[in-house]
Backbone bond lengths (Angstrom), bond angles and torsions (degrees), N, CA, C in turn:
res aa  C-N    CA-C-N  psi(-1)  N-CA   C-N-CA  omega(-1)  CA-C   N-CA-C  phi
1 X - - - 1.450 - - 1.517 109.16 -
2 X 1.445 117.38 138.53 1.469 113.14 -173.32 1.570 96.24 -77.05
3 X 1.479 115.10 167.73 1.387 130.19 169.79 1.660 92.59 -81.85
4 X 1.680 88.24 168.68 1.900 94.11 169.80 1.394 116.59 -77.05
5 X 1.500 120.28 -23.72 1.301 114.48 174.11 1.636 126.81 -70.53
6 X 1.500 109.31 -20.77 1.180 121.88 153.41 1.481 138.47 -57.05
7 X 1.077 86.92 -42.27 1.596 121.65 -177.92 1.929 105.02 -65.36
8 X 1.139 108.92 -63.55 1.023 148.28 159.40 1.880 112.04 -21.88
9 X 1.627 101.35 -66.82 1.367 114.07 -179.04 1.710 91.87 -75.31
10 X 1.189 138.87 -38.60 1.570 116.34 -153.58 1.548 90.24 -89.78
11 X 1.521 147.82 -27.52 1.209 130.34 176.81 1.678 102.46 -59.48
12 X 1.388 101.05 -44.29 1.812 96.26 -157.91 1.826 89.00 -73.12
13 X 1.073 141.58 -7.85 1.604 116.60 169.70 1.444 98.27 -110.19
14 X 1.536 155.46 32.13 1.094 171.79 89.28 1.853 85.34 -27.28
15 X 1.173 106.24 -88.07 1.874 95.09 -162.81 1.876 109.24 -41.06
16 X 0.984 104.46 -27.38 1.615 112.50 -167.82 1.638 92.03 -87.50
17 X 1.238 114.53 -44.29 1.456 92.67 160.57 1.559 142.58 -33.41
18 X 1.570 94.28 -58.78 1.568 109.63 -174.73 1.214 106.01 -84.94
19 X 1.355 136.99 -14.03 1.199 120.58 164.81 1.504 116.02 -62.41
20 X 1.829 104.76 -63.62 1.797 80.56 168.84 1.360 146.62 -65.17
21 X 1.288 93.65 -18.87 1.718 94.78 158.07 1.205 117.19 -37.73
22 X 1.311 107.31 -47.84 1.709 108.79 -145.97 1.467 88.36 -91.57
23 X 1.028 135.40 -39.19 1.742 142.26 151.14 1.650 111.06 -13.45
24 X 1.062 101.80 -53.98 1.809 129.32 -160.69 1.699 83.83 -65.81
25 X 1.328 110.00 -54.18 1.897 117.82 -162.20 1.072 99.26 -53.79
26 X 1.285 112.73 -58.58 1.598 129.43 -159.77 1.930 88.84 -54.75
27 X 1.428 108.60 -77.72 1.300 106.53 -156.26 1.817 104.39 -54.08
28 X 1.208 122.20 -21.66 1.475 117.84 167.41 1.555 117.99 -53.31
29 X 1.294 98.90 -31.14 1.743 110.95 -179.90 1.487 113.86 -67.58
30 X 1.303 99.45 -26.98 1.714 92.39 -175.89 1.955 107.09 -112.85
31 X 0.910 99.47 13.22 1.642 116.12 159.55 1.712 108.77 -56.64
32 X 1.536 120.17 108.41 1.578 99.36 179.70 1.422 91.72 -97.66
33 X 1.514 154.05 -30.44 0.912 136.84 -140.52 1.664 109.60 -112.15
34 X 1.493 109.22 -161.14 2.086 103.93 -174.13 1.217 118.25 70.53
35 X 1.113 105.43 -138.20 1.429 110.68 -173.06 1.477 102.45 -154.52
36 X 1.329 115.18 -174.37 1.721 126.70 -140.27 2.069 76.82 -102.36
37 X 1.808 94.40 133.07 1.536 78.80 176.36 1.619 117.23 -104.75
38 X 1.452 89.18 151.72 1.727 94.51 -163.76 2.199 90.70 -67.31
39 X 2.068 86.37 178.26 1.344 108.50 -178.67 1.690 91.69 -57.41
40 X 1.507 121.21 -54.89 1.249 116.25 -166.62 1.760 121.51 -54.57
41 X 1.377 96.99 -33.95 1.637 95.60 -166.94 2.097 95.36 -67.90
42 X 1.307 104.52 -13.18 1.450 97.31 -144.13 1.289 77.54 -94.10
43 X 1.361 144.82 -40.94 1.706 135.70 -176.35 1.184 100.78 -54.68
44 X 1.259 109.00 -58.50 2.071 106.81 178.25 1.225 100.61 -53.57
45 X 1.029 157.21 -102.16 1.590 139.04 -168.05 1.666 109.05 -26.13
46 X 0.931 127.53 -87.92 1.659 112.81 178.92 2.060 124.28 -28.49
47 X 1.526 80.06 -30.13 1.863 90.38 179.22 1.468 115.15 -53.43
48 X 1.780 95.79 -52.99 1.254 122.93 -162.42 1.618 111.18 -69.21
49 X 1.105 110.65 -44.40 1.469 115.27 -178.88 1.201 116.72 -83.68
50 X 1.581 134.60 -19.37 1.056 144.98 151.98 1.499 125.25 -59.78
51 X 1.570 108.45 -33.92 1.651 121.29 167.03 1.549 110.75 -75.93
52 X 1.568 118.14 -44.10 1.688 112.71 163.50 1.328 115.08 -45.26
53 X 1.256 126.29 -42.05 1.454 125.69 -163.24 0.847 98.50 -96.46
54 X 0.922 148.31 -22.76 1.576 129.20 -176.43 1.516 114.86 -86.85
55 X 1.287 125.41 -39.91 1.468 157.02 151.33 1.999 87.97 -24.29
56 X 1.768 95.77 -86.21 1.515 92.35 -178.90 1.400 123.93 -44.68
57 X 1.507 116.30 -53.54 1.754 112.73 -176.00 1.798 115.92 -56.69
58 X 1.845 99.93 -32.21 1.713 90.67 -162.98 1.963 100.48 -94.16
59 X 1.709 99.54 12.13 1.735 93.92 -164.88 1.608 100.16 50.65
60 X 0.990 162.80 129.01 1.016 150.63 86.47 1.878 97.51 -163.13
61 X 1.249 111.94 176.08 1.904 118.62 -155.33 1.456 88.54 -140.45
62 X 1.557 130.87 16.28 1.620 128.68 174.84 1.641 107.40 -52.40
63 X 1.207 118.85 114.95 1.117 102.84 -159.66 1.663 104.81 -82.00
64 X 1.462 108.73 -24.48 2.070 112.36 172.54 1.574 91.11 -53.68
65 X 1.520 150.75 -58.04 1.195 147.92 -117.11 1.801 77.42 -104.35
66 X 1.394 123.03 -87.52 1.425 115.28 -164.06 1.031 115.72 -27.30
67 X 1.829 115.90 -44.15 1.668 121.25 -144.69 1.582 85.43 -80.87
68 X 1.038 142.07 -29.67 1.701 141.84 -153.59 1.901 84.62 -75.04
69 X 1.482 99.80 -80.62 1.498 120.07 173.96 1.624 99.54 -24.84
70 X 1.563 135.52 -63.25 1.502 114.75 -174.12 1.248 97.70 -66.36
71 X 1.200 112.59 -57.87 2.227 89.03 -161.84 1.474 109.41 -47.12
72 X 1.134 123.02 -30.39 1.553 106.56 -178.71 1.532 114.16 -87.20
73 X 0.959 121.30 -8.71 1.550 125.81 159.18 1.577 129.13 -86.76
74 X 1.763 96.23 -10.48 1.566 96.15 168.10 1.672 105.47 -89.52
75 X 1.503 110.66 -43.19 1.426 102.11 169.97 1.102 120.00 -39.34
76 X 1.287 118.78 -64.62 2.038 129.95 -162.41 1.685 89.44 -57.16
77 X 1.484 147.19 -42.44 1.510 162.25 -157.62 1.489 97.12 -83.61
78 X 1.199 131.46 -48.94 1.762 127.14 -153.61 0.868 107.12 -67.98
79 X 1.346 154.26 -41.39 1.802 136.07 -150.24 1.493 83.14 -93.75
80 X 1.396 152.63 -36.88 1.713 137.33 160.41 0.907 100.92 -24.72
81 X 1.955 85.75 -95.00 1.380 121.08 -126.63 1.468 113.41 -62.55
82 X 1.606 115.27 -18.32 1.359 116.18 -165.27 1.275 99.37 -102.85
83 X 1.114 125.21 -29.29 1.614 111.18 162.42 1.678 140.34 -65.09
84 X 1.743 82.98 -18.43 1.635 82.63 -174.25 1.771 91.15 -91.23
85 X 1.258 110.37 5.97 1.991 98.31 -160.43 1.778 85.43 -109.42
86 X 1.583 107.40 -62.35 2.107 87.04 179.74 1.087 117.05 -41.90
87 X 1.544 99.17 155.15 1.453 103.59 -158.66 1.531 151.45 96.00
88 X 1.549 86.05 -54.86 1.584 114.39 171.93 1.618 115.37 -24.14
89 X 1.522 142.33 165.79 1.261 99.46 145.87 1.735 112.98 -101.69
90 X 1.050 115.46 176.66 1.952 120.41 -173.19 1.394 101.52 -165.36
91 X 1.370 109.29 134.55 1.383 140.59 139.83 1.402 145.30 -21.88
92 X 0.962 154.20 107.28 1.499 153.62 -171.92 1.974 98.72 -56.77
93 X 1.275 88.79 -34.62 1.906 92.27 -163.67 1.471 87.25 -91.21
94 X 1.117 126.62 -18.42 1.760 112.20 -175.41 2.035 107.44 -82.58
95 X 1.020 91.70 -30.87 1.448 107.52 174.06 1.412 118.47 -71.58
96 X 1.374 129.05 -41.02 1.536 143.64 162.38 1.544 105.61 -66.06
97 X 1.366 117.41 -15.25 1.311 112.33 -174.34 1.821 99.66 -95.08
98 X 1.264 121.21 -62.91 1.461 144.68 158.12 1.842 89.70 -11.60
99 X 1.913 113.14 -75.54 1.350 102.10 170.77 1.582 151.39 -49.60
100 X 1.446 86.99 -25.59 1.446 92.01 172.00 1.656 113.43 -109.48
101 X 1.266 134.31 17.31 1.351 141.10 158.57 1.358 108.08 -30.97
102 X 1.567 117.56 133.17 1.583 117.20 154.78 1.628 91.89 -88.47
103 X 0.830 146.99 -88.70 1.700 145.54 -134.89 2.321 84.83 -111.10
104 X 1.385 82.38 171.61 1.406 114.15 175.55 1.210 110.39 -83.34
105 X 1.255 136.97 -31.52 1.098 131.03 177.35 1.616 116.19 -98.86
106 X 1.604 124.70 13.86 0.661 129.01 106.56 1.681 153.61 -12.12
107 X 1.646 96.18 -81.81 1.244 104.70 162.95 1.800 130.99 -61.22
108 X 1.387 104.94 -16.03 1.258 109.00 177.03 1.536 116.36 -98.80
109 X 1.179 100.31 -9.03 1.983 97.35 179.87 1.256 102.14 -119.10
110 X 1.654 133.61 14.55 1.173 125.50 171.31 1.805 116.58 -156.50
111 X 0.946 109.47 9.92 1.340 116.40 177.31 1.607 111.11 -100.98
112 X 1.484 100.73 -42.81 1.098 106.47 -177.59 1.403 127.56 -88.29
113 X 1.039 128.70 18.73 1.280 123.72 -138.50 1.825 101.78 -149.39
């Protein structure tokens, strides 16, 4: 059973999650060029920034431990994040950028932009 202080730290980088997510939407909104991005491009962006952060909060790159941690952070994220992002329009180079990100905040102060 986790402690509360545990407990505690993974909601508060869960909120820091969805904020940049929802960051990510916004700056997709003011994207004029590319094309409209599919459901797929938009899980890989949520994947990706969800695998940075989690990577950063737990220190460690286990990939069984992160990968568990993203699927349950893409669930708790999908009925948003993927609606406000299909569609969107996006970039071939914003997407190659998204892939090659070291951190998440990364992807949000330079991919998009």
């Amino acid at each position: 059973m986790r402690s509360l202080g545990s407990l505690r730290h993974s909601l508060i980088g869960l909120s820091r999650l969805v904020c940049l997510v929802c960051l990510l939407c916004l700056l997709l909104t003011v994207v004029g060029c590319g094309h409209p991005a599919s459901d797929k491009e938009c899980q890989e962006i949520v994947e990706r920034i969800a695998t940075l952060e989690l990577e950063k909060a737990a220190g460690t790159s286990d990939a069984k431990v992160v990968g568990t941690q993203v699927d349950e952070t893409k669930k708790a994220l999908a009925p948003n994040t993927l609606k406000d992002c299909v569609g969107k329009r996006i970039t071939e180079r914003a997407m190659q950028c998204v892939r090659s990100a070291k951190t998440s905040s990364q992807i949000v102060d330079d991919c998009f932009k």
